[in-house]
C-alpha positions in Angstrom: 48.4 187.3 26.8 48.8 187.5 30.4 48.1 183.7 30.5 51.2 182.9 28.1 53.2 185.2 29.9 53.0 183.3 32.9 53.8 179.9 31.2 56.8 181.3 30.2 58.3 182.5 33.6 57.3 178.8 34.8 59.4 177.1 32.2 62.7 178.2 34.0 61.5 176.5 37.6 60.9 173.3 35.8 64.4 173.2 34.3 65.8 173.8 37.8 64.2 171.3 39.3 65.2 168.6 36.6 68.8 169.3 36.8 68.5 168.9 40.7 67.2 165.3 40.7 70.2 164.8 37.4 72.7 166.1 40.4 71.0 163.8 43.1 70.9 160.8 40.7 74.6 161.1 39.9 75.9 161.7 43.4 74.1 158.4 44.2 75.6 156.2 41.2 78.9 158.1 42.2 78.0 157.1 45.8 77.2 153.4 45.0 80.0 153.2 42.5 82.6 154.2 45.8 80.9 151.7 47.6 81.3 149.2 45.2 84.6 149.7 44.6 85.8 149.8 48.6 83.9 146.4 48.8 86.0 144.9 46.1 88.9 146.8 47.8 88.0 145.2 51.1 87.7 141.9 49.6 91.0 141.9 47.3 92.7 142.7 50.6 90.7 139.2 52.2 92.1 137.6 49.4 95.7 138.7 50.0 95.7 137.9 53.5 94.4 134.3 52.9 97.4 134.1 50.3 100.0 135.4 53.0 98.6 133.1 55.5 98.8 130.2 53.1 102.2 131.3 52.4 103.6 130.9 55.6 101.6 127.6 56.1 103.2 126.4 52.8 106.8 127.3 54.1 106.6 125.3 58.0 105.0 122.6 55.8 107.7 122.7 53.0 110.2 123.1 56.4 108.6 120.2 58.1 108.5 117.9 54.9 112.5 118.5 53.8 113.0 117.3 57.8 111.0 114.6 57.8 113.0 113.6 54.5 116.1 113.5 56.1 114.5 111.6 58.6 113.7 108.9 56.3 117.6 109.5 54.4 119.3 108.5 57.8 116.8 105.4 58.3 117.9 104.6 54.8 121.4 105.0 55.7 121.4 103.4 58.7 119.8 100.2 57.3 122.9 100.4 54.8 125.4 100.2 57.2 128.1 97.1 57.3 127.1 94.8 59.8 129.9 95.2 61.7 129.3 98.9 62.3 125.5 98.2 63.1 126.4 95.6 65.7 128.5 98.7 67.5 125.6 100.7 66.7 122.9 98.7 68.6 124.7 97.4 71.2 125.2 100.9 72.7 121.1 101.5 71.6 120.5 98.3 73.8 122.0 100.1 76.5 120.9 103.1 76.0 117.2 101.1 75.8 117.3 99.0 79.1 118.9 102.1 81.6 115.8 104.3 79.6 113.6 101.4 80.9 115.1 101.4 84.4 115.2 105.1 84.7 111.1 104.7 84.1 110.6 102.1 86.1 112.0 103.7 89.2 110.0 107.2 88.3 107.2 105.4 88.1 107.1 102.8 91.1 105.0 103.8 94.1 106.4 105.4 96.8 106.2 103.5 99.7 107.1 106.6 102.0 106.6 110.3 102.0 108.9 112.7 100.7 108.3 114.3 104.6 109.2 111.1 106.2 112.1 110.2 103.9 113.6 113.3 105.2 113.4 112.4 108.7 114.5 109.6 108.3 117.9 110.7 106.7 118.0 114.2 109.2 118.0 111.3 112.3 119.9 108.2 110.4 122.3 107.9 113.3 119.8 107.7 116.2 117.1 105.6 114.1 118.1 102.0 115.2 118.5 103.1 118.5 115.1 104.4 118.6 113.5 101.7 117.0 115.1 99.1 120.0 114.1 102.0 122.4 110.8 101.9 121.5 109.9 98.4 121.4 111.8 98.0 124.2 109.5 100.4 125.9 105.9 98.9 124.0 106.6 95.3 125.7 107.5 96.5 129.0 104.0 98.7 128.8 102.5 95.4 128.0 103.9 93.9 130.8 103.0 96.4 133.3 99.7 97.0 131.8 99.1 92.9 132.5 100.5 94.0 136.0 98.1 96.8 136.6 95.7 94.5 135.3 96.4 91.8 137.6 96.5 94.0 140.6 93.2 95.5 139.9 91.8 92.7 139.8 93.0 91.7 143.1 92.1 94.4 144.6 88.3 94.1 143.6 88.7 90.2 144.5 89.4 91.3 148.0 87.0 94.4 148.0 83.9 92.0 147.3 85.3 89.0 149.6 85.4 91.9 152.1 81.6 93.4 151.2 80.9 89.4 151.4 81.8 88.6 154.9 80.3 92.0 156.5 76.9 90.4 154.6 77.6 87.2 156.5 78.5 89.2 160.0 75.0 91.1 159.7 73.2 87.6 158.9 75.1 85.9 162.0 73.9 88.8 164.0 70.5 88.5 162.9 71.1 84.5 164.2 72.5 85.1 167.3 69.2 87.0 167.9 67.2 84.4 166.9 68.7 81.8 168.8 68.7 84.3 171.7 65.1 84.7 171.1 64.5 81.0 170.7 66.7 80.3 174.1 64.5 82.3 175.6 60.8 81.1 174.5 62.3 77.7 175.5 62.8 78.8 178.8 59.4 80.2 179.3 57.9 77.0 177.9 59.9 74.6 180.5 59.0 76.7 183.0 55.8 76.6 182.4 55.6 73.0 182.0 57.7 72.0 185.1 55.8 74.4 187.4 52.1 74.1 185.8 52.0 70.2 184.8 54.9 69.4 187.1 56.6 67.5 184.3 59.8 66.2 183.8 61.7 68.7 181.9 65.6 68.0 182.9 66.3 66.2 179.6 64.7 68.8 177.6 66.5 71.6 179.8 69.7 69.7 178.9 69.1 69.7 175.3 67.9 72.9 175.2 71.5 74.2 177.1 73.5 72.2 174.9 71.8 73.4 171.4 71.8 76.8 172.5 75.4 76.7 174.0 77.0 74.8 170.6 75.1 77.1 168.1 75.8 80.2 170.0 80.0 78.5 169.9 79.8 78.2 166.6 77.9 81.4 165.9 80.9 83.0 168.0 83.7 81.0 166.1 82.2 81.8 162.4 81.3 85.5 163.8 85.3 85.8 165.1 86.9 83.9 161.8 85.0 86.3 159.7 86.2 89.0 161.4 89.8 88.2 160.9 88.9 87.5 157.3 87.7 91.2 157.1 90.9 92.7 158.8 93.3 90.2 156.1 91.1 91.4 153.7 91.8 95.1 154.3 95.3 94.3 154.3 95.4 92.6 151.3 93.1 95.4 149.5 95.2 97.7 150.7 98.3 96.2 149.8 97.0 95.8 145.9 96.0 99.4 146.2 99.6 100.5 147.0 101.2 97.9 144.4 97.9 99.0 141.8 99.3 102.5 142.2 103.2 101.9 142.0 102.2 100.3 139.0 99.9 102.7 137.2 103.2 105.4 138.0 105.4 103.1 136.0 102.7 102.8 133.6 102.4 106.5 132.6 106.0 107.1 132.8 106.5 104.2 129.7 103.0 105.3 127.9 104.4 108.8 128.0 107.6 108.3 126.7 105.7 105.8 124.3 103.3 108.5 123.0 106.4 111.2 122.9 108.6 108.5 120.3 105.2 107.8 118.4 104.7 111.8 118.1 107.9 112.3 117.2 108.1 110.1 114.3 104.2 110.7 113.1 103.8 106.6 113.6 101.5 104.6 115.5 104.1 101.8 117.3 107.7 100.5 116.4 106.4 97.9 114.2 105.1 101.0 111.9 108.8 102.8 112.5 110.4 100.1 111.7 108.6 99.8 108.3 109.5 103.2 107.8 113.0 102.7 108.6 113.2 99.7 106.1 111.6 101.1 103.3 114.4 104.6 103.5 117.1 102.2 103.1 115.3 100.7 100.7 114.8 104.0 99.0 118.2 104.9 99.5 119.7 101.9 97.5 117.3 102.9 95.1 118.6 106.3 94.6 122.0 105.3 94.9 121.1 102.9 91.8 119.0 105.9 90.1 122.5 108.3 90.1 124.1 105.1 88.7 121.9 104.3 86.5 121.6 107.9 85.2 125.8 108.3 84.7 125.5 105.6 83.1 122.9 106.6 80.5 124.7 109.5 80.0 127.5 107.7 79.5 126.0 105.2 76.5 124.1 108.8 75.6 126.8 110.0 74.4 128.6 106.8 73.0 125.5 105.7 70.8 125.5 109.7 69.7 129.3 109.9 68.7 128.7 106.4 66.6 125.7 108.0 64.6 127.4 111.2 63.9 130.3 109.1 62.4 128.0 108.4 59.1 126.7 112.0 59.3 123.1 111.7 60.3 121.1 114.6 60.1 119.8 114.7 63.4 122.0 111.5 65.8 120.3 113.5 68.9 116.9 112.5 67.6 117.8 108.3 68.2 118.3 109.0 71.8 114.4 108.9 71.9 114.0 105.7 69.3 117.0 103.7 70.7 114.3 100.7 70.4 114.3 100.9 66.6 118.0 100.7 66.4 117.6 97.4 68.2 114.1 96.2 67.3 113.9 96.0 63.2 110.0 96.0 63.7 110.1 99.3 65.5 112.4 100.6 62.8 109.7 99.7 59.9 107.0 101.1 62.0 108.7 104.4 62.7 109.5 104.2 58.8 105.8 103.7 58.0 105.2 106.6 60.0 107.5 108.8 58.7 106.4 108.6 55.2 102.9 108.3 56.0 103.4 111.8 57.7 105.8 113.3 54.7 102.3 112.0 52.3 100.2 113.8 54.4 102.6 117.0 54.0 102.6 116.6 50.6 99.1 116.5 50.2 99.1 119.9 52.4 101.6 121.5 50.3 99.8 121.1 46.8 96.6 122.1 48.5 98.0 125.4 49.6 99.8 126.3 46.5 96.2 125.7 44.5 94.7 127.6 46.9 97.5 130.4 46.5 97.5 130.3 42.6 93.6 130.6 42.4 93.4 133.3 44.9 96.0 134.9 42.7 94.1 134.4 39.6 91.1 135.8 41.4 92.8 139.0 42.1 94.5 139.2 38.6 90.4 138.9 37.3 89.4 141.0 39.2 91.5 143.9 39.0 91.4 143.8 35.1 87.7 143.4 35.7 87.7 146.5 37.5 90.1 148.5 36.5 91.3 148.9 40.2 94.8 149.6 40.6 95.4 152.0 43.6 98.6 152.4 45.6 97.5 150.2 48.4 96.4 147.4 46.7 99.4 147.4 44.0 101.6 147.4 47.5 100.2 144.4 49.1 100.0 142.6 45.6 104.0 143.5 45.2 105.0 142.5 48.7 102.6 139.0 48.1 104.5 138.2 45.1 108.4 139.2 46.3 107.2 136.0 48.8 108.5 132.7 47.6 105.7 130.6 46.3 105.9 126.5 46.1 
């Protein structure tokens, strides 16, 4: 008995426990089933933003294609016009074409001068020529006194060695004059000896002796006392090229200075390069002078070629300004043609792509929804606003 009595207060626990894991299991489908249904959320709300995006793609391309359309209208028009009226038309696009052309090529020519040095140049216009002269007026005289200094220092070295020359020549005379003396006197001693130990006769040889002796000590004397005049001129001389040499080097800084201070001032390296300089601002100033010409004049056509166009109603006559060639040039007409409707194809192609994209994304969410049974505030909002949009 006791044994049935206890299988009996067990049964309750059981049925506890059963309806527990029931509870656990539901709250887990109802868990998955909310997750489920937030991941469709989530992706329904992808798929509305792809459609908005494509939406506003499809209206700049439907924009862009209705432009590029009129485009093509005007070129069609245009190539209608009377040929009188065309003539008028391109002769003010020719214009228009060759001041566009000369505008460019002045843009884009090398500068032959800085912006920095064009400046100077205008800032000092006045004084400029008179530089210029001043300068090279200044660079030959330099040369001329730099020849000068030149010269002189050379003279003066010419006289410096002549000088160094003859004192070599006075010590080598002196040297001389002792040998002779020395040879004078072993003569003596050898006559002597002779006439007073052999008892010869010696008068002839005392004779030639006396006269050797006296001529080349004469002539020792003479070349001894011309050298020595030599040596005083020379010092004049030296000293004279010296006082020239440095008269000359003062004139010679004074001209390099003011040189170097012209040269500074004008960042150049001589006249020959300020002169260039010079030439190439006036150059640059007929230039601009023609630019501001040129430009008033483009204006002028600018508007002339834009008030013809605008006569026939063009939907854009600004838009020529930039393809005055094609008004003159039928080739670059049928080129920009070709392009035009290649490009309007290509926006074609783009618009039926995005609204197949849009209509299947649509259908998508239309499946799905019914599919689902989803319908929630949120999503019914986004789906309302998406379709108040206008489609293509």
């Amino acid at each position: 008995m006791g044994f049935f009595k206890r299988k009996k207060k067990q049964a309750p626990m059981t049925m506890n426990i059963r309806q527990e894991n029931s509870r656990a299991q539901a709250e887990t489908a109802s868990q998955e089933a909310f997750q489920n249904k937030k991941s469709i959320q989530h992706y329904i709300i992808k798929c509305c933003e792809q459609i908005i995006e494509a939406k506003k793609e499809l209206e700049e391309e439907k924009t862009e294609y209705r432009v590029v359309t009129d485009y093509l209208n005007d070129i069609q028009l245009l190539e209608e016009l009377a040929d009188e009226d065309l003539a008028e038309i391109q002769a003010a696009a020719e214009n228009v074409r060759r001041l566009d052309r000369l505008r460019d090529e002045y843009q884009n020519a090398e500068k032959k001068i800085s912006d920095a040095q064009f400046v100077q140049m205008q800032q000092e216009e006045e004084t400029i020529p008179n530089a210029i002269v001043r300068l090279q007026t200044n660079e030959a005289y330099q040369a001329t006194v730099k020849k000068d200094m030149n010269y002189l220092e050379g003279e003066k070295n010419e006289w410096y060695y002549n000088k160094q020359e003859l004192l070599h020549q006075q010590k080598i005379l002196k040297i001389l004059s002792f040998g002779l003396l020395g040879v004078f006197a072993m003569s003596v001693v050898i006559l002597f000896v002779l006439q007073k130990g052999f008892r010869g006769d010696t008068r002839y040889a005392w004779m030639g002796v006396l006269l050797t002796t006296a001529v080349s000590g004469f002539c020792m004397f003479l070349k001894m006392s011309s050298n020595q005049t030599e040596i005083k001129q020379s010092e004049v001389n030296m000293n004279r090229a010296i006082e020239l040499l440095n008269k000359v080097k003062f004139k010679y800084v004074n001209v390099t200075n003011a040189v170097d201070y012209a040269c500074e001032k004008y960042h150049v390296k001589n006249s020959y390069e300020l002169n260039y300089i010079w030439e190439q601002y006036l150059n640059e100033v007929r230039e601009r002078e023609k630019f501001k010409k040129t430009n008033e004049d483009l204006e002028y056509f600018n508007d002339k070629l834009v008030r013809l166009l605008k006569r026939y109603r063009l939907y854009d006559a600004q838009v020529w300004l930039n393809q005055s060639s094609a008004l003159v040039d039928k080739n670059e007409m049928v080129e920009v043609k070709h392009n035009l409707i290649v490009r309007r194809q290509k926006l074609r192609s783009r618009i039926e792509y995005n609204n197949k994209n849009i209509r299947e994304r649509r259908a998508e969410i239309d499946n799905i929804l019914k599919k689902q049974n989803i319908n929630t505030p949120e999503i019914r909002g986004i789906i309302d606003s998406i379709d108040q949009l206008r489609v293509g």
